[in-house]
N, C-alpha and C positions, 0 to 999 in steps of 0.2 A: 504494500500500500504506500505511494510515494507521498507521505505525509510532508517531508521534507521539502520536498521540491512544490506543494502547496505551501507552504509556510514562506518558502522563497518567492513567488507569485504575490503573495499579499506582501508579503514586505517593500517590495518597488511598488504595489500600488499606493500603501500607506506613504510612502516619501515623493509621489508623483511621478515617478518616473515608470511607464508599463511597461511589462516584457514583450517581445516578439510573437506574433501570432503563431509562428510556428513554436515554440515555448508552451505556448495554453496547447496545442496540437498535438506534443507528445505526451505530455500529462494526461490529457484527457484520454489517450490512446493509453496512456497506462494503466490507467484507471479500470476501462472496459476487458483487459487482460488480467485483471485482479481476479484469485483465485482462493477461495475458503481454505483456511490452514487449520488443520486443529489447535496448534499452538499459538496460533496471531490473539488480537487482540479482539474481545468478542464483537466490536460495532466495526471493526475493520477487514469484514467478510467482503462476498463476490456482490452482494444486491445491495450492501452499506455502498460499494465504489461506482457500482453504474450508477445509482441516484447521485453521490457524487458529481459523478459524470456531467451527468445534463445539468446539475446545478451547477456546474464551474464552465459548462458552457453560454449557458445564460448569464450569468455574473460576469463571463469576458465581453460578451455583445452589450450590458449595460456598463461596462467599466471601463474597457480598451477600448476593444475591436467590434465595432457597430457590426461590419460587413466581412462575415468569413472568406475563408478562402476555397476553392473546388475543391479541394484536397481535404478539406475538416467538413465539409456540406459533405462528402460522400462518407466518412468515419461516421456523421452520425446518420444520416440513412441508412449505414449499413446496419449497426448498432440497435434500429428498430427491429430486426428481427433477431435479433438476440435471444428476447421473453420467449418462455413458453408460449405466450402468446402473443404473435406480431402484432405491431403498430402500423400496417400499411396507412392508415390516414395522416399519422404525424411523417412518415415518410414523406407521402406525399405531398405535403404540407411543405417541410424541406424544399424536395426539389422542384414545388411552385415559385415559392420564395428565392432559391438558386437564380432561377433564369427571370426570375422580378429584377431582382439585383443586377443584371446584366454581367452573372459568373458564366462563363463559358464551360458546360458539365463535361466532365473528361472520361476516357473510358471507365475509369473505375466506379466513375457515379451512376452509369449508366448501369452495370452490373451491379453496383449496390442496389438501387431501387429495384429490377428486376429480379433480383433473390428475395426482398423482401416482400414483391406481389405475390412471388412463387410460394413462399414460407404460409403465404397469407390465407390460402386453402384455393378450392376452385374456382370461387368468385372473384378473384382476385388476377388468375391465371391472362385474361384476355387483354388487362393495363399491360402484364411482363411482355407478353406479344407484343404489343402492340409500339412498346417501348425499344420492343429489341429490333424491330424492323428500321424504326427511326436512327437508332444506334448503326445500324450496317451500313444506311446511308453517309451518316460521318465517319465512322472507323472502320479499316479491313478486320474482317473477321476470316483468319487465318491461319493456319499449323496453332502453336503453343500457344498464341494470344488469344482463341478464341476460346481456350478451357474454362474459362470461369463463368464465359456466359453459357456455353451448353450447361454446365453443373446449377447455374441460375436457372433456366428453365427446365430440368430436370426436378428442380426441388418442388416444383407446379405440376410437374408431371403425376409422381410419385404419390402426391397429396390428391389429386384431382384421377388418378387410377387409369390415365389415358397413356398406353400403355405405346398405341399407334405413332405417335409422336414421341413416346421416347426410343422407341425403336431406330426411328427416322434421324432423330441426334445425335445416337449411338453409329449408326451405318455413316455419317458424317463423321464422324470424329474421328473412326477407323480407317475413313477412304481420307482422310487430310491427315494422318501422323506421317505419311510417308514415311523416308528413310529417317523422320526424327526419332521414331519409335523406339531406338535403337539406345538413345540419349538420356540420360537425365531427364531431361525435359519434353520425353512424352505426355503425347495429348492425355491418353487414359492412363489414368490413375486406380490410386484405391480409391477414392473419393467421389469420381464419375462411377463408377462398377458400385459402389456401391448406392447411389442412388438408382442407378438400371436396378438392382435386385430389390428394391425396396417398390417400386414401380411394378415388379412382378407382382408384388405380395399384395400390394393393392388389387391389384385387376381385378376384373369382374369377368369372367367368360362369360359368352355371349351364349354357351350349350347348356342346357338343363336337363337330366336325362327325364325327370321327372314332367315334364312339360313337351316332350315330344310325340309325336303324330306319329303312329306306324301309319305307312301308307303299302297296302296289297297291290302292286302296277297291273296283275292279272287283271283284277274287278275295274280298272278306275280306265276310262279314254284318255285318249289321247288330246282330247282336245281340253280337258281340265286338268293333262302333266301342264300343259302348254300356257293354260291360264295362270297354274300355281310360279311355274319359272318366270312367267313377266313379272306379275306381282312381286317376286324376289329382284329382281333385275331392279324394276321401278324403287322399291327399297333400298337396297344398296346404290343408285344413285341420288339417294336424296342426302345422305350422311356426308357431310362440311367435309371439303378435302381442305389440304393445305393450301395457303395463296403459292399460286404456280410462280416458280423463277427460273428462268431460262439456265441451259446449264453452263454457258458463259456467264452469266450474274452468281451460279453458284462457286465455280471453281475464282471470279473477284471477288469474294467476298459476301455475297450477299445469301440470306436465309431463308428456308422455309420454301424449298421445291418441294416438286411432287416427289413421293416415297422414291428413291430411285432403286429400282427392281433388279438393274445388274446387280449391285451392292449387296443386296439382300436376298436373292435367291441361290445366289452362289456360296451364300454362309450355312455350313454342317449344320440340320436340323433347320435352320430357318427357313418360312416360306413366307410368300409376300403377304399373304393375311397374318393379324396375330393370331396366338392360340385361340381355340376356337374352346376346349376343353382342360379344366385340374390338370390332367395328366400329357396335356401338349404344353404347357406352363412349364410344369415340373421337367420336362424332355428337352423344352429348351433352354432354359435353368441351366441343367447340368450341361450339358454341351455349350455353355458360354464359360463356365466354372470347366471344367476339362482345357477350354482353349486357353484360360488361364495360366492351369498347372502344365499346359504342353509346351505354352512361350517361355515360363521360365526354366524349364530344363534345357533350354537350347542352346548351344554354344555361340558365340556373336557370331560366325562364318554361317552357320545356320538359318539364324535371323535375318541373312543380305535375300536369300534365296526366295522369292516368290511362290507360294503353293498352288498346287494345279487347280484347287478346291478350296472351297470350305472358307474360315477367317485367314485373310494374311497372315502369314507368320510373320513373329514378331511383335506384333502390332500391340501387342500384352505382356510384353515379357517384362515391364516395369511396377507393374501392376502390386502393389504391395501387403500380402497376405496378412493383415489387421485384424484384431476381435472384432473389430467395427465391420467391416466386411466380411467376415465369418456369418455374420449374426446376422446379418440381411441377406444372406443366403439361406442360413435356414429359416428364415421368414419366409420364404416361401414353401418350404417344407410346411412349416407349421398352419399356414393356410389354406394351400391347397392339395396338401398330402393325407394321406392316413396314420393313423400312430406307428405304427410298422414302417414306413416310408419313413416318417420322420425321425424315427429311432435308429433307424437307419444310415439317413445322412449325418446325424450328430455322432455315432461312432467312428462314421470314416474321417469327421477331422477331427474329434478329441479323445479316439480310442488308440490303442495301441497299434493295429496300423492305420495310421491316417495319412496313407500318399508319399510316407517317407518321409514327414515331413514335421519338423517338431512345430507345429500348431497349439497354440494357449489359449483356453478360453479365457476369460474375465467373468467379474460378476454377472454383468449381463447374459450369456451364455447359459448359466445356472437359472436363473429367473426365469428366461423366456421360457428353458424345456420345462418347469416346476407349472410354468403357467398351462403349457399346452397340453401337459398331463392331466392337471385340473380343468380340462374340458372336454378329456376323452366319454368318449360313446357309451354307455354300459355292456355292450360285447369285451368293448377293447380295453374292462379298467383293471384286468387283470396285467396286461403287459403295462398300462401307465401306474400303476403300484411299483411294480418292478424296477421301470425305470425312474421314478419319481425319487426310490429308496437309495437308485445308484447316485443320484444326481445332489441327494439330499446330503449323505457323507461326506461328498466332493466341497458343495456351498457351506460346511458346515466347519471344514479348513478353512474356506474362504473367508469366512464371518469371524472368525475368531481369528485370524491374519489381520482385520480392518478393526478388530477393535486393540487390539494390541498396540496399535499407530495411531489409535486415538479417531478414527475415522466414524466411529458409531452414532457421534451426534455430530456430524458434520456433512452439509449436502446432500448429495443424491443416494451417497451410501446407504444413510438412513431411513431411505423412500426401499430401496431395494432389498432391505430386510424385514419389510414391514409385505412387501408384495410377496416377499419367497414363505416366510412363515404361513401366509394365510395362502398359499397356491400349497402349498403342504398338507394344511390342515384341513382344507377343501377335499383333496384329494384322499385321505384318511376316512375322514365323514362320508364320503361318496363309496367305501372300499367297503362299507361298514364297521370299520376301527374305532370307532369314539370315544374309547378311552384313553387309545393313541393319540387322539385330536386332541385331547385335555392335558395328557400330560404336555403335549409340546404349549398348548396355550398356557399352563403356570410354569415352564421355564421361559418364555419368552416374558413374563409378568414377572420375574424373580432378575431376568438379568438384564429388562428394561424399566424398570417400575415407574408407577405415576410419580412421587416424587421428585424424580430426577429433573422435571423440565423446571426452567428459570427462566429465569424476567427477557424479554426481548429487548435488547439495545437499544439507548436510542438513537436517532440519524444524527449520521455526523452535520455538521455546519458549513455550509461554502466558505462565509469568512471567518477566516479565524483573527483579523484584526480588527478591531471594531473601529466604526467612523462618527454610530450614531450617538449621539451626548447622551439622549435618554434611556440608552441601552448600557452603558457605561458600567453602571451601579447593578445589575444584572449579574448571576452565574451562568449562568447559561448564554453562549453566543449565539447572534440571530443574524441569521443569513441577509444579505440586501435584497437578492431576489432569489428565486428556487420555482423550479420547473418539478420537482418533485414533491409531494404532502408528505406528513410525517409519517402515514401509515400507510402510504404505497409497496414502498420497498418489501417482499417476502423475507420471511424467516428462513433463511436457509442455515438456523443451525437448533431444530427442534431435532430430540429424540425420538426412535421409533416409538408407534405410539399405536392403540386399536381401537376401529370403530365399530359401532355394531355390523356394519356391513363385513366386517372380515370375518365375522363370529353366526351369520345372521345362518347358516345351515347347519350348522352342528347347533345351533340354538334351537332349530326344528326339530333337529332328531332326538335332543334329549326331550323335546315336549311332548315328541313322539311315546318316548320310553318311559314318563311320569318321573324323572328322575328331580326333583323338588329342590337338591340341595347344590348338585352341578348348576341348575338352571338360575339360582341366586347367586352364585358365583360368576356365571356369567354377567350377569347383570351390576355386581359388584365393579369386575371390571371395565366395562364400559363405560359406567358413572365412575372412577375413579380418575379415568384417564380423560374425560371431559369435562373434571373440577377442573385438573391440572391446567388445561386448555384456557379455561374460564379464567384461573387468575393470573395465568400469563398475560391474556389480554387485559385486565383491568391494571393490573400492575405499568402498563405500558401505557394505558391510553389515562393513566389518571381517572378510571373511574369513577371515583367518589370523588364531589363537588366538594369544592374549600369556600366556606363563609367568610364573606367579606363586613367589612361595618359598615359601609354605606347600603349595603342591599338590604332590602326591605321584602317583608312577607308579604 
């Protein structure tokens, strides 16, 4: 937390002399890289510095610098998608105000806004378009430089489940790395690949087995095959193609041609429609994931060599084998697979032979299989018991690795113990265990307890050197101006903690069983853990009013 280099900030302001715009620029950039430490200081977290953030950039436009610069307009553009949940309006807002100002938006701003349309869900998706067609027009969009804005409009893909155009970004990215592929600075990444699989896991096949027609061709004429194929014909041209661009505008720069069908019919397992069905997701999943593991076995002499078929080699062989991209591959295991399928894929990369390849999961890893166990079928809860108990041993070094470093009440750590416990106990209660369920819910209540939570910090102060006389005499410093309220900022340093939704079916089952005295236990806990809640927040927000002597009843 660059508290110092704030304290240097205020101090030339306090003497009249301000610092350099680029000075508030990296601060501010410091700021938004600030990351929750177990051992920092408790109001000098990751949400204490973003609010920071926008407070110390507001406080420079009424202190210095009226009129930013493109370089700091697109830092905080960018920065609106940061949250959980995006701010495309204040984005927007931004880069109306940008080009109010007469700042000339630079590439990167151009890409910032468009990540954050993307970030912003579907509805949002048709600005990032429409933004990025504007953008081709002033910058080439080309080899290495065009990576962040496919990864931009990918993140719109992925969210919005349109699978056709991310496919179409993908075949683009692959036909422009050329011989860079080869470089450091290949176009695909982990980063790109992994939004492609997050894109998968979205989708939506367009096949249902359950809503299909058999149709007998003995019994039916010919003349109603004839009718039912127009009808499909007229269908399928009524669906929005991409704005067509010639493929001279495509290979200068410019985006969003037609699917191009050399590109993508000549890729293994790919065909020019998407999957139609689960298991043609899952087919082309794995043969994207294969071309992966095949470019990086390759030797560079290898990699020069153009394939007869299939994905260029090469074209992946930089492609960097992440938890983060592990995990968004078996995201589509986990969605459009069967428990078998997906038990499956999760042993080839974190069982003992996984590809040859020393592959590590993370936390994440453990959670999502705990989660998709917790939704298995009642045929199939005999193998997610199974694998639930293998996965449970594993997360259960993991948990006890994160609290030994102090990670237990800190960030997202503590959301992910709270999601694997209750995908456990879900899974126990549905196994018929429930005393299994009980005992893990009082060691989870013995080695998270309701008393453990404490007061939320309060926000820090833009200025730390005060100017106003009547604030002088004050403990507490008060900001000149703040783009942030004081109970905006999330708590990102609350202990695991449980609500009745994590308890709310094994709470059925024992009402099932008459069992009177588990069932007041549960209830104990619930209301225990939402006192705790309760006077964290009054503690914070100054609940209880202070009588003044001039106030009157």
């Amino acid at each position: 937390f660059p508290t110092s280099a704030l304290g240097v900030l205020h101090h030339y302001e306090a003497g009249g002399h301000f610092a350099p715009l680029k000075s508030y620029t990296r601060v501010i950039s410091a700021l938004f890289n600030v990351q929750t430490c177990p051992s920092s200081d408790a109001r000098l977290g990751r949400t204490a510095a973003q609010a920071q953030a926008w407070d110390l950039f507001a406080h420079m436009r009424y202190v210095a610098h009226p009129v930013p610069d493109a370089h700091l307009y697109a830092l905080m553009i960018r920065a609106c998608g940061l949250f959980s949940r995006p701010e495309p309006e204040r984005a927007w807002d931004l880069w109306t105000e940008m080009q109010t100002n007469g700042v000339t938006p630079t590439k990167g701003a151009y890409e910032a806004v468009i990540r954050v349309c993307g970030r912003a869900g579907p509805e949002w998706l048709g600005e990032g378009l429409r933004v990025a067609r504007e953008m081709s027009g002033q910058y080439l969009i080309t080899g290495v430089d065009g990576r962040h804005l496919w990864c931009a409009l990918l993140e719109g893909c992925k969210r919005a489940g349109d699978l056709k155009k991310a496919r179409w970004i993908f075949a683009e990215v692959v036909r422009g790395s050329g011989d860079g592929a080869n470089s450091k600075d290949a176009m695909v990444d982990a980063e790109l690949m992994t939004h492609m699989f997050h894109t998968y896991a979205s989708y939506k096949p367009p096949f249902r087995r359950g809503t299909t027609r058999l149709i007998d061709r003995s019994t039916v004429s010919n003349e109603e095959l004839s009718t039912d194929e127009s009808q499909a014909e007229e269908t399928s041209s009524r669906t929005e193609p991409l704005p067509h661009v010639s493929t001279d505008q495509t290979r200068g720069g410019g985006i969003f041609p037609d699917l191009p069908v050399d590109n993508v019919e000549n890729m293994a397992s790919f065909s020019r429609l998407p999957p139609q069905t689960p298991s043609d997701v899952i087919t082309e999943t794995r043969a994207l994931f294969n071309s992966i593991l095949q470019d990086i076995s390759l030797s560079p002499d290898e990699a020069r060599h153009p394939a007869p078929g299939g994905l260029p080699v090469g074209r992946l062989a930089h492609v960097e084998l992440t938890p983060v991209l592990l995990n968004a591959y078996l995201s589509v295991f986990y969605r459009h697979g069967s428990i078998e399928t997906s038990l499956e894929a999760f042993e080839s990369l974190f069982g003992d032979s996984a590809y040859g390849l020393a592959l590590l999961p993370d936390e994440f890893s453990y959670v999502n299989a705990l989660e998709r166990c917790a939704i298995a079928r009642a045929d199939d809860r005999h193998i997610a018991v199974r694998w639930a108990n293998d996965v449970w041993r594993r997360w259960e070094a993991t948990e006890a690795t994160g609290l030994r470093g102090g990670k237990g009440n800190v960030g997202p750590f503590a959301r992910l113990v709270e999601k694997a416990h209750a995908a456990m106990r879900r899974v126990l209660t549905l196994s018929g265990d429930i005393d299994g369920a009980l005992e893990l819910l009082r060691s989870f209540v013995s080695r998270y307890p309701p008393n453990a939570l404490f007061a939320k910090p309060p926000i820090l102060s833009t200025r730390t050197v005060l100017t106003n006389p009547a604030s002088l005499s004050s403990s507490t410093a008060r900001p000149l101006v703040r783009l942030t309220s004081v109970v905006t900022p999330k708590d990102d340093r609350i202990p695991p903690i449980i609500g009745f939704s994590d308890v709310d079916l094994l709470h059925a089952r024992l009402a099932e069983h008459s069992r009177i005295k588990e069932l007041g236990y549960i209830k104990w806990v619930c209301m225990a853990y939402a006192n705790a809640l309760r006077k964290r927040r009054d503690a914070f927000l100054n609940a209880a009013p202070t009588r003044h002597e001039d106030e009157v009843d």
